[in-house]
C-alpha positions as CSV (number, residue, x, y, z in Angstrom):
1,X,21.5,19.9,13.4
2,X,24.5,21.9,11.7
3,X,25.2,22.4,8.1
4,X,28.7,20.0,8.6
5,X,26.0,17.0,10.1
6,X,23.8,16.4,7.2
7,X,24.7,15.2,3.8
8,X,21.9,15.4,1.3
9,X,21.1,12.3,-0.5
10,X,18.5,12.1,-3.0
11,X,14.7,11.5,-1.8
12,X,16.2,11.9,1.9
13,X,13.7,13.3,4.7
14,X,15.2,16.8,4.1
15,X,15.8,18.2,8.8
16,X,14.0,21.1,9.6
17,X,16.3,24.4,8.4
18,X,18.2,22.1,5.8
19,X,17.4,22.9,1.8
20,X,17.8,20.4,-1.2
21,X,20.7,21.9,-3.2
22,X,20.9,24.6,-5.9
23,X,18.5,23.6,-8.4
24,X,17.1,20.4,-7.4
25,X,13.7,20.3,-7.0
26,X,11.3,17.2,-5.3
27,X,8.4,15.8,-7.3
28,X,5.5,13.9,-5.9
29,X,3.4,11.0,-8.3
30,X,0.4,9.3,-7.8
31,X,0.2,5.3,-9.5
32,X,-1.7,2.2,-9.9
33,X,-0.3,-0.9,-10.7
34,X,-1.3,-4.6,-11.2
35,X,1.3,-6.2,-9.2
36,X,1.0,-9.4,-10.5
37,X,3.8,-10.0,-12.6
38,X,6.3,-8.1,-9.8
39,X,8.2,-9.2,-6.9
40,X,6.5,-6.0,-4.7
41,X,7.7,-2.4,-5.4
42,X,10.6,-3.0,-4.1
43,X,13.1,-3.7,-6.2
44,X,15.4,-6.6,-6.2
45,X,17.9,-8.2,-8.4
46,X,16.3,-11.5,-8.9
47,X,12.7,-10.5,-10.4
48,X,11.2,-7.3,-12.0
49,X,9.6,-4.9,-9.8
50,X,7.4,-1.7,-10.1
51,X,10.3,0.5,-8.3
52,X,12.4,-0.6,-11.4
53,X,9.8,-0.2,-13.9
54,X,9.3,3.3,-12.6
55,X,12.7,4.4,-12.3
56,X,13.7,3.3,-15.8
57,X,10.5,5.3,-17.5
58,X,11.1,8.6,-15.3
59,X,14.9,8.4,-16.0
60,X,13.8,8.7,-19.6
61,X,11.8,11.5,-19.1
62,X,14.3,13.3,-17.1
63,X,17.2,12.1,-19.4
64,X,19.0,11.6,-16.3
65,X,19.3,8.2,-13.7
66,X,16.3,8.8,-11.2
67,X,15.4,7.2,-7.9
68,X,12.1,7.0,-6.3
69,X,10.4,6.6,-3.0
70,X,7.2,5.2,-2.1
71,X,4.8,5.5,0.7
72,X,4.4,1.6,1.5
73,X,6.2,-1.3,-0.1
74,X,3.7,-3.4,-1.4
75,X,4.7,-7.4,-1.8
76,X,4.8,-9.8,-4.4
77,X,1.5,-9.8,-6.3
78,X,0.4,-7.2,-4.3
79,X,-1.9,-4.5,-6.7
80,X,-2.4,-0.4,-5.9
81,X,-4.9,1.7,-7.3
82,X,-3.7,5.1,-5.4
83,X,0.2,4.7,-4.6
84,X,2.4,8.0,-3.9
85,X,6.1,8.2,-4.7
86,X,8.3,11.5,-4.5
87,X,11.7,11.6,-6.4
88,X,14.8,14.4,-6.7
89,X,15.9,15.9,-9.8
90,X,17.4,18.8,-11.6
91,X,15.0,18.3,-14.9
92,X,12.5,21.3,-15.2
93,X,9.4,19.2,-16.4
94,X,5.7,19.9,-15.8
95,X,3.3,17.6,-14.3
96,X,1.7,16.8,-17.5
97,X,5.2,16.1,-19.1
98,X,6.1,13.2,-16.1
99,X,2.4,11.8,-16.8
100,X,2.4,11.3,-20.3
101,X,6.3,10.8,-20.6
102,X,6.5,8.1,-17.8
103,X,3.3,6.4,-19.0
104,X,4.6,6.4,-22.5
105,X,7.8,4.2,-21.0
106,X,5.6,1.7,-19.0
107,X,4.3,-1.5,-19.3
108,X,0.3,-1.8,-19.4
109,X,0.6,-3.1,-15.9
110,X,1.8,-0.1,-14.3
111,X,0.8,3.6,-14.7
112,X,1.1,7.4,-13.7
113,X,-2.0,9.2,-12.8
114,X,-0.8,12.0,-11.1
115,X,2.6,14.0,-10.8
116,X,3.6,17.6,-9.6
117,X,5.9,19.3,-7.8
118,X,6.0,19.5,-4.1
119,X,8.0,20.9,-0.9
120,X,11.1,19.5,-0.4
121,X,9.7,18.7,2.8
122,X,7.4,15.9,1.3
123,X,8.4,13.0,1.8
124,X,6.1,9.5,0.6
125,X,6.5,7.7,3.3
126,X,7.7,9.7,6.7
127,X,5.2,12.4,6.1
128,X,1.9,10.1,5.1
129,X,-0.6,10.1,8.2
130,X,-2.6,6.7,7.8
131,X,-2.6,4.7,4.7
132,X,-5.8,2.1,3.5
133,X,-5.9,-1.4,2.1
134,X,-8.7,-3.5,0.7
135,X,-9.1,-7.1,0.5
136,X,-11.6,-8.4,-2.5
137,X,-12.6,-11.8,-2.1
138,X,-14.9,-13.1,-4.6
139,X,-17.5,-15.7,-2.8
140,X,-18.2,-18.0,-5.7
141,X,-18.8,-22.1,-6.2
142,X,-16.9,-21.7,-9.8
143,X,-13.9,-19.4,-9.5
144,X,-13.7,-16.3,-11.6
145,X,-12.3,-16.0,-15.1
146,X,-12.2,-12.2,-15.4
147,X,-10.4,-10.6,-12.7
148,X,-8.0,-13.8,-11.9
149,X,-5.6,-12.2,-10.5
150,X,-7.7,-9.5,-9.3
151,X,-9.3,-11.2,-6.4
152,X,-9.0,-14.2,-4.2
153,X,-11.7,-16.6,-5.0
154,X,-13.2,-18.5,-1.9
155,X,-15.6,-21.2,-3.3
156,X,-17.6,-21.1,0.1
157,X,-20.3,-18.9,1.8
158,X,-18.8,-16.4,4.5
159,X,-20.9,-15.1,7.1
160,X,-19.7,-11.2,6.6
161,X,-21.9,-10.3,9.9
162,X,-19.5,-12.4,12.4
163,X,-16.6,-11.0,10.0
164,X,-17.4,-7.3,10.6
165,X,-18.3,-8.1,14.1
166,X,-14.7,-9.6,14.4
167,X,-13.4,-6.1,13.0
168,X,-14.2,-4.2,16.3
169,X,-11.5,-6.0,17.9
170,X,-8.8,-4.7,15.6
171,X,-9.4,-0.8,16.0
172,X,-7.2,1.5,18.2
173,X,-3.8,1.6,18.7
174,X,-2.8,-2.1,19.9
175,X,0.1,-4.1,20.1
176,X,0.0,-6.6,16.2
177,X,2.2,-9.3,17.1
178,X,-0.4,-11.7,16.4
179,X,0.0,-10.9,12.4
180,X,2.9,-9.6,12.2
181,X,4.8,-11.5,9.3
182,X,8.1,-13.1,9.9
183,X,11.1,-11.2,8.8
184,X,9.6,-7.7,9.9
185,X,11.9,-5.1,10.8
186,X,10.1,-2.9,12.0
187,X,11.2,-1.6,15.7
188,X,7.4,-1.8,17.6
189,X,4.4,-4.1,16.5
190,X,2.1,-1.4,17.4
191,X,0.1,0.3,15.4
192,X,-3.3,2.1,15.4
193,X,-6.3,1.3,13.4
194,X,-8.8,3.7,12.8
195,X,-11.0,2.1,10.5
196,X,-12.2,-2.0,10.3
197,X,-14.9,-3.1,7.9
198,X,-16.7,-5.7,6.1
199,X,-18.9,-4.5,2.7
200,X,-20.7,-7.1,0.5
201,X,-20.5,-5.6,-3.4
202,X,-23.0,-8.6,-5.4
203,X,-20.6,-11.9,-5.0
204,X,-17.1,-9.1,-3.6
205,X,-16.6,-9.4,0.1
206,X,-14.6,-6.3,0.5
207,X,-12.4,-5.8,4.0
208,X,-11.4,-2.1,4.2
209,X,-8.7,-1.5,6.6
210,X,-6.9,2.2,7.7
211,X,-4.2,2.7,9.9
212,X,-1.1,5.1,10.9
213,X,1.2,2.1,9.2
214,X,1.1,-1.9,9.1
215,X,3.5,-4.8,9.9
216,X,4.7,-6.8,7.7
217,X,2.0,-9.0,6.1
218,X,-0.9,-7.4,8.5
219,X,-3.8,-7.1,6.5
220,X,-3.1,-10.9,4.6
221,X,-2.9,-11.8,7.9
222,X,-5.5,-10.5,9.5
223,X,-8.0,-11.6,6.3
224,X,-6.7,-15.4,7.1
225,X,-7.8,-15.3,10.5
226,X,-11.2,-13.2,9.8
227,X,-11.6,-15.9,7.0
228,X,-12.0,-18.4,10.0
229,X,-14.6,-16.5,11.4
230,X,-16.6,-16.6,8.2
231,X,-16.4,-20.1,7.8
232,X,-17.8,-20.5,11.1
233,X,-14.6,-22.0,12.8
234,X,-13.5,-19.4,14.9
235,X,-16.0,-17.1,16.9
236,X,-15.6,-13.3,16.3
237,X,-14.3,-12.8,20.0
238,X,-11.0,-15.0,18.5
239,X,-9.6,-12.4,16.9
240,X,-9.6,-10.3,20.3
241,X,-7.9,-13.2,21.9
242,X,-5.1,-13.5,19.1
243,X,-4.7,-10.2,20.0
244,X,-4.1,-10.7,23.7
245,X,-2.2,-13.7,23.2
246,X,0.6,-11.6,20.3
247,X,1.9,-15.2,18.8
248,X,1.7,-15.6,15.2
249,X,1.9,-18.8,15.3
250,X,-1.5,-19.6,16.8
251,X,-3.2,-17.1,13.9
252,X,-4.6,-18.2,10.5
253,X,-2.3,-18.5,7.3
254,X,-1.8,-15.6,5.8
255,X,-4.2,-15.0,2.8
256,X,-3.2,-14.9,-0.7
257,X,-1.8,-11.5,-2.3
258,X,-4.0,-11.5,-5.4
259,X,-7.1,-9.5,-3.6
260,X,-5.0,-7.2,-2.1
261,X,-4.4,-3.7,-3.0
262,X,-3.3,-0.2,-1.3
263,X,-6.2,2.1,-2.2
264,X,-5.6,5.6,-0.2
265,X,-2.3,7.5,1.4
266,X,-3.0,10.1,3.4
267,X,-1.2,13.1,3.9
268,X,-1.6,17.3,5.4
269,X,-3.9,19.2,2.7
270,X,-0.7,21.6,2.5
271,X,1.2,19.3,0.4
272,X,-1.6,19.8,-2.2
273,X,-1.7,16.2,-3.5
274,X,-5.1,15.1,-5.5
275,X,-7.4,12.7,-3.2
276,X,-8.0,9.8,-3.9
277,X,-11.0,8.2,-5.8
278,X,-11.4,5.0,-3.4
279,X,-10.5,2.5,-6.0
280,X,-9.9,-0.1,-7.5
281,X,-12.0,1.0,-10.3
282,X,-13.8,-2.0,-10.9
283,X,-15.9,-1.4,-7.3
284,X,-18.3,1.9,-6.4
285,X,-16.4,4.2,-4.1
């Protein structure tokens, strides 16, 4: 691609031979938010969203209007313990002065762990090789106080072996149309998942989930349909046969938002971001 192609706009996937310009440099950020009072990270004009939130603290830090970039839009309700966003900017700060500045600017719900800077070939999302979700339902007769919005409460027993035996059916790279959510842009339903599993933590049910990307509404959909299976209405085979058949329409309802939260992005070791802990923090690694 020649010079005269390529027009640099802020947080763009920077082609191979091309350079941000003079004195702009790209920072990366690690964050955990409680999405429960946003409309996803996205943001939008009609409710408040954790892109916005972000944006307005790290423009303050910077003293000049910021944009950012995330490595998965996360939807309404939707919680993250290890999220990674890069932005562009002229402002010669150190990490510690993004961490402590942008935290000082955000609402309890949402903070910075982590920031630093990075190459300009970073980029959140394009260069992240799988990212992980976990799904917290808490199996209870009386639903929980603490934690509310934390979890999704299901006031029945689930049989977490036929669950986890349902998980096989999910791994490799397959063809999602079965829970895919309606609305989704994206240009293939396949994607690969490398990792499918079921771990009881006291009355938690945890479904762990890694893959190269997801669809939209994937895991909530998947955990509606794996739901079945633990109540003992569907067999695990089902979920191989929703697979085969690729309608959404003959899959579970999607599952609520409020146990669902991105806990890992992955990315090369050369881009030197921290690792991350596993989270949330209220469960062991």
């Amino acid at each position: 691609m020649s010079e005269l192609a390529w027009v640099y706009t802020p947080n763009a996937k920077i082609p191979e031979g091309q350079s941000l310009p003079p004195g702009v440099k790209r920072y990366a950020a690690v964050v955990t938010y409680d999405g429960s009072a946003f409309c996803g990270f996205q943001k939008q004009k009609h409710s408040p969203s954790v892109q916005q939130e972000l944006e307005r603290a790290l423009s303050a830090v910077a003293n000049a209007e910021l944009v950012v970039s995330c490595a998965g839009r996360t939807d309404t309700a939707v919680h993250a313990s290890y999220q990674v966003i890069h932005f562009d900017t002229s402002a010669e700060r150190t990490g510690r002065n993004w961490v402590k500045g942008a935290n000082s600017q955000l609402p309890d719900s949402v903070s910075v762990l982590w920031a630093g800077q990075v190459s300009e070939q970073f980029h959140a999302r394009f260069s992240a090789t799988s990212r992980t979700y976990k799904y917290i339902m808490h199996c209870s007769p009386a639903r929980p106080a603490i934690l509310a919005q934390g979890v999704t409460w299901v006031p029945y027993t689930l049989n977490a072996a036929a669950m986890q035996e349902a998980c096989q059916y999910l791994l490799g790279e397959q063809d999602f149309s079965a829970f895919r959510g309606a609305g989704c842009q994206s240009l293939s339903p396949n994607r690969n998942i490398t990792r499918a599993s079921i771990t009881a933590v006291g009355e938690l049910l945890v479904f762990e989930v890694s893959a190269n990307a997801f669809v939209l509404h994937m895991v909530r959909n998947i955990i509606g349909s794996l739901m079945e299976v633990g109540f003992g209405r569907r067999d695990p085979s089902w979920i191989a046969e929703l697979l085969r058949g690729k309608d959404r329409r003959k899959s579970a309802a999607t599952a609520s938002p409020k146990g669902l939260y991105l806990v890992d992005v992955c990315y090369p070791e050369y881009f030197g971001l921290p690792l991350s802990s596993g989270g949330p923090i209220f469960l062991s690694k």
